[in-house]
N, C-alpha and C positions, 0 to 999 in steps of 0.2 A: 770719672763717672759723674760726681757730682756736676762738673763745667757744663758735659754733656747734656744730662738731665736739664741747668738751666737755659742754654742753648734750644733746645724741644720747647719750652715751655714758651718762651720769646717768639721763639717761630708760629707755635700755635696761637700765640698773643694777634700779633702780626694779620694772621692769616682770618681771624676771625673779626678784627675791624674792619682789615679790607673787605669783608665777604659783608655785609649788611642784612640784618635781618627783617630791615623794615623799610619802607622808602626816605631815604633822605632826604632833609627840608629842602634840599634844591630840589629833588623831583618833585616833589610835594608842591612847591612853589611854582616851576612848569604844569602840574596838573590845574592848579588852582585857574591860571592865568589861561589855560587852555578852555575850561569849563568857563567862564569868563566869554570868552573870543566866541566858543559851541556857541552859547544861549544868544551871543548877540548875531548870530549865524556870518562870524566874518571866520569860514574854515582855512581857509587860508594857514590863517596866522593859531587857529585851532590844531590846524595840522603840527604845524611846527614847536607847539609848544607840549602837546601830547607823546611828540616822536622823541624832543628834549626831557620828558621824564622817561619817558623807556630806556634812554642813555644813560641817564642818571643808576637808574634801579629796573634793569629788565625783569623785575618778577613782579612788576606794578601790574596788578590784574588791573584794578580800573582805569589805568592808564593805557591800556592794551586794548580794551573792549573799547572806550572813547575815541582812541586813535581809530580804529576800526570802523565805529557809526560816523565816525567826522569824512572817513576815506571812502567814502560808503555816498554820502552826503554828495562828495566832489567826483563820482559817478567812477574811483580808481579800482574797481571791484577785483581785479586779482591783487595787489596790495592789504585790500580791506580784507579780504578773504582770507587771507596769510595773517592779520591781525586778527581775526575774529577766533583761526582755530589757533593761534594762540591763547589768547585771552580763554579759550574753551579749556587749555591744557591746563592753566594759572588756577584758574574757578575749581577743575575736578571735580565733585561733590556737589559744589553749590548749584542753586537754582539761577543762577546766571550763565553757567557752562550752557546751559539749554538754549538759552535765548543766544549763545554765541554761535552755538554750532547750530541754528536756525538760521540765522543772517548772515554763516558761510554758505548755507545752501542756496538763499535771495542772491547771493554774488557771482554764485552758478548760474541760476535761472538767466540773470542781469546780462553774464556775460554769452550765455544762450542763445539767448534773443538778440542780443547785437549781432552776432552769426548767422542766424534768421533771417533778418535783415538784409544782410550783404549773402542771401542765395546759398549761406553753405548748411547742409544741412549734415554735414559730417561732422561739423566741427561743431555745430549746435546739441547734437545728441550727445556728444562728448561732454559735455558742461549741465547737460538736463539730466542725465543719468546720476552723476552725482549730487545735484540738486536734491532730485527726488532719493536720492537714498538720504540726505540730510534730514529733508522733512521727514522720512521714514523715521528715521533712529527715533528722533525728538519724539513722536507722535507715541512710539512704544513705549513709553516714557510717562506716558500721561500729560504731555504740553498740549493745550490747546490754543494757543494763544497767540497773537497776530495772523489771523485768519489762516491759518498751517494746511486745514486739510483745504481751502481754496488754492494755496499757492500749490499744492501737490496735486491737484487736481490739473489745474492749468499745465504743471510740467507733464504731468502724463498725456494729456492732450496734445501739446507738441509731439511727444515721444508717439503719439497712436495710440497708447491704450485708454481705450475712450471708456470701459466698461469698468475698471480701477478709477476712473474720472468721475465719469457721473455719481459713483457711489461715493467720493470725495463730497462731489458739488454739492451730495443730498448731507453729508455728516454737517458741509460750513452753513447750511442752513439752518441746523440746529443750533451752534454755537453763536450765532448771531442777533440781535438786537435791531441792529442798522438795516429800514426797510428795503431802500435801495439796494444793498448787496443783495437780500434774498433775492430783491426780483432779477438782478441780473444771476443769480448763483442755478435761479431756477429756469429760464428762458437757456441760461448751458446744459441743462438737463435737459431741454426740451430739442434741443437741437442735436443734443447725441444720439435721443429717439428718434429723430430724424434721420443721421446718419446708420446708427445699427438700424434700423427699421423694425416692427413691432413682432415680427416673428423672429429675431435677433433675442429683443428683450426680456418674450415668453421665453427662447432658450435659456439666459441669464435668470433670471427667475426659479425655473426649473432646475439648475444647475446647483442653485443657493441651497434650496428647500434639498436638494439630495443630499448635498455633504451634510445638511442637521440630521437628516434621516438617519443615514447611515454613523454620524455621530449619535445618535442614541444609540443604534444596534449596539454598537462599541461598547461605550460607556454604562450600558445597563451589566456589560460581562463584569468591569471591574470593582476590585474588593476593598483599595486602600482607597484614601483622598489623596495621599501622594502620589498613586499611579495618573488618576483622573487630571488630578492638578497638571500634572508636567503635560498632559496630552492637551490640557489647555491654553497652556502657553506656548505650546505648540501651535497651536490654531491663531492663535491672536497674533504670533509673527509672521503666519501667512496670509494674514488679513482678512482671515474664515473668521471674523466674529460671530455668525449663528450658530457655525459649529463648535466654538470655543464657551458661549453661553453654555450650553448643552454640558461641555465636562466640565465647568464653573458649578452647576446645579448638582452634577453626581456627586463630585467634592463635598460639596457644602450638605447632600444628601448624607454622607458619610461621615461626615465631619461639620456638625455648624457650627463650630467656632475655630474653621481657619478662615482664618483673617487674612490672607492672600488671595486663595480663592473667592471671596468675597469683593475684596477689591478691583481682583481683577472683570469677573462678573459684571460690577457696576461701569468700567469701563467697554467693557463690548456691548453693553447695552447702548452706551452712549456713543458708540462707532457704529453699531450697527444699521443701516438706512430702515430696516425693515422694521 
């Protein structure tokens, strides 16, 4: 028994050096020398030494995500892609997972439009739809960043749906600084009112203002903030934020110190075009 027991212990020895808990100075050394190659934009050889840490230690997050922006870079968007929701699986938790599974959806859109291009619109919608559910996820999320709700805008556009679009086009105008984008973000909003036409819009419009209506009818019934609350994030994943405002307020009416409701509140206000 005893031989046995130290046999077990050996194995487990064994089994726990080869397994690494942390990147090893070779990969560590490939990252370096990669990040190196990135900043002087020779990807190439970026590629190659980002791919030689992932060998070394495939649980290299930022090796995974660089490989990714470098593959991204050399226009190899299903590759990059495959690296980015890696690098998303690696992160979990962190605020980097977002910005991965962001710039797997750019590698959707990317390879979208390359289909677009060559007349296929089959195989375009195939790669925009999952796009825009990227941008989606991210966005319920609270990421606003690298202009998300323009790049979901523009996919819903391809895809047709122009009236998810323009209400895109109206949130990246908020989030933006950069004169130029507003005025092209807005001259796309002016052209969708061209394309819906302005008795289209009034529809749209009309349509918004009901579901708040009929969300207060609702929400004046209920008794808890946790009823309220859940109907509200209900609302916010079907991109009803006037109506999710509304059971944000009941909540908070019933409860002012939950602090979800509140935050979420503050975010539909901030998606909200109205």
């Amino acid at each position: 028994m005893k031989r046995l027991i130290t046999a077990l212990c050996a194995a487990l020895f064994v089994a726990a050096c080869s397994t690494p808990t942390a990147p090893t100075r070779e990969a560590r050394e490939h990252y370096e020398s990669g990040q190196r190659a990135y900043k002087a934009e020779n990807n190439t050889v970026a590629e190659t030494e980002f791919a030689g840490a992932l060998s070394e230690y495939p649980d290299y997050a930022e090796a995974a995500l660089q490989l990714a922006y470098t593959r991204y870079r050399l226009k190899k968007y299903e590759s990059a892609r495959e690296n980015f929701l890696h690098a998303k699986k690696l992160y979990a938790s962190a605020p980097e997972a977002l910005d991965a599974e962001y710039w797997a959806g750019m590698c959707d859109y990317s390879l979208g439009y390359a289909c677009d291009a060559k007349a296929d619109k089959k195989g375009a919608d195939a790669r925009y739809k999952p796009a825009e559910a990227a941008f989606s996820s991210v966005i319920s999320r609270g990421y606003t960043a690298n202009d998300v709700f323009a790049w979901r805008a523009w996919t819903r556009v391809a895809l047709g749906v122009f009236g998810k679009a323009q209400s895109d086009f109206r949130r990246a105008i908020k989030f933006t600084s950069d004169s130029a984008k507003k005025k092209e973000w807005q001259e796309a909003v002016d052209n969708i009112n061209k394309i819906f036409g302005e008795a289209a819009m009034q529809a749209a419009v009309k349509e918004r203002q009901a579901s708040v209506d009929a969300a207060k009818a609702d929400a004046a019934k209920m008794k808890t903030a946790q009823e309220a609350f859940a109907k509200a994030k209900q609302q916010f994943e079907r991109e009803q934020f006037g109506a999710c405002r509304v059971y944000c307020e009941r909540a908070l009416a019933l409860d002012a110190k939950h602090e979800e409701a509140s935050k979420l509140l503050k975010q539909a206000e901030e998606f909200d075009w109205k």
